[in-house]
N, C-alpha and C positions, 0 to 999 in steps of 0.2 A: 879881530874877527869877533862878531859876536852872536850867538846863537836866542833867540826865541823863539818859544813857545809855549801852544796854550792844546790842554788836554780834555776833554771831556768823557766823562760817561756813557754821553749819547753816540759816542762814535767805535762804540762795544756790543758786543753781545749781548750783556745787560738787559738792551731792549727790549729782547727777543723772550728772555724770559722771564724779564713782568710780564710780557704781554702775555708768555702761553701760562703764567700763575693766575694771572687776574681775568683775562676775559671771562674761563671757565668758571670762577669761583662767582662773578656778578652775574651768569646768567646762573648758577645754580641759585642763589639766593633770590631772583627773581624768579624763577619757577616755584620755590617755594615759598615767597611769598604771594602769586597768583592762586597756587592752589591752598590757600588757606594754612600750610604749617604754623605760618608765625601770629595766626590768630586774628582779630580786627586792626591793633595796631601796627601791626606785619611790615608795613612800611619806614616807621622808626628805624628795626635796626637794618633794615637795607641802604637807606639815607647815610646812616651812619658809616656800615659798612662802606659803602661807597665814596665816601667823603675821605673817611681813614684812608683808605688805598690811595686815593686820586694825591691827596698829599704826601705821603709816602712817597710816591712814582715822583710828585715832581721834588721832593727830594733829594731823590738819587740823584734823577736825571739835570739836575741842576748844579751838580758836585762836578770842580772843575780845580785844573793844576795850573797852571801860568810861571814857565819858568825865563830865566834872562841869566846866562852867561856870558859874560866877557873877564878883558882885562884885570880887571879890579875883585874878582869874585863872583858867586853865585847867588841871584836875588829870585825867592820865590813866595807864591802865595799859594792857597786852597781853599778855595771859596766852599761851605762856610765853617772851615774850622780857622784857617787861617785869613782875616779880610784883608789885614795889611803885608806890605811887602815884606818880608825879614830878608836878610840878608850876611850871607857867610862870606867873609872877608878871604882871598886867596893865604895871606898869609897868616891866617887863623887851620887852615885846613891843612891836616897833618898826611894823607895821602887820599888819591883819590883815582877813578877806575871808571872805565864804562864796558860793559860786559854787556852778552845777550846771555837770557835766563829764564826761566820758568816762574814768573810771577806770580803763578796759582797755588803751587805748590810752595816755594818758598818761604814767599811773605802771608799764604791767607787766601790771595785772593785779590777783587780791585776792590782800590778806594783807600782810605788813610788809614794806615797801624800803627801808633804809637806807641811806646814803651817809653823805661827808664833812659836804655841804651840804646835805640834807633827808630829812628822817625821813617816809617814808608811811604810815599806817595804814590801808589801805582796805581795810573789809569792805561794802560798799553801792557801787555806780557810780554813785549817781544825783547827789548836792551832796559838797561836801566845805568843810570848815574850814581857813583857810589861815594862818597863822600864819608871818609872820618876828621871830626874835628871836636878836640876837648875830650878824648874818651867815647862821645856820641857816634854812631854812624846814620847818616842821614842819606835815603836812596829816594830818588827820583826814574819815574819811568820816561822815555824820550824815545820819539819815534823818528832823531837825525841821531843815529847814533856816531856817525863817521864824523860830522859839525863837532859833536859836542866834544869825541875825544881828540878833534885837533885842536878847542879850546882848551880842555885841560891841561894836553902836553904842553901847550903857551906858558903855563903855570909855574912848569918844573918842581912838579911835588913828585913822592914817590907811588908806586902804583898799591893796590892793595892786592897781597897776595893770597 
């Protein structure tokens, strides 16, 4: 059995609130630069303004998970902190869990949190993939959470308690 998948940003809430940060914030800087605040060259830092955010936004919006478990272990990416595939070998992984859990509160929030001692991946708050291996714990967000944990149990590792 083997489980893929790919996660996005864009399929969050996220959206919702660049869009209600930003649309107000470009038209207030275009009112004031119509009515004169920002002086003759007024439109410099609107342009600018404007530019910053728009690549911001496709930043986020462009931050993606791509996971692949089967037989053999767990291979995953995060476009762009991670571009290539890594890969955690089954018998590398000292136990491992899929829970559903509060993503926001837990880990931060969405999007990748690194540390010393655990790599987060979460684009989804609702289950996540829990992974220790070498002392690290490495969590992945999944939105087949029933696939993934009958991959796991394939595994016969122990669970994380």
């Amino acid at each position: 059995m083997v489980l893929n998948e790919s996660q996005s940003l864009k399929d969050t809430f996220i959206i919702y609130v660049i869009l209600m940060l930003e649309v107000p914030t470009i038209i207030l800087f275009v009112v004031l630069w119509w009515t004169g605040k920002f002086g003759e060259d007024g439109y410099i830092p609107v342009l600018f303004f404007i530019g910053f955010l728009s690549l911001t936004t496709l930043f986020i919006l462009n931050m993606s998970l791509n996971i692949r478990i089967d037989e053999n272990g767990l291979q995953y990416k995060s476009f762009p902190f991670v571009n290539k595939w890594k890969f955690l070998p089954k018998e590398a992984i000292d136990s491992g869990n899929v829970r559903k859990l509060d993503g926001m509160l837990e880990f931060g929030g969405l999007g990748t949190k690194l540390s010393k001692s655990t790599k987060a991946y979460i684009f989804s708050t609702e289950h996540v993939i829990e992974l220790e291996s070498g002392g690290k714990k490495y969590v992945f967000s999944t939105r087949k959470p029933i696939l993934a944990k009958t991959v796991i149990e394939q595994w016969n590792i122990p669970s994380i308690k």
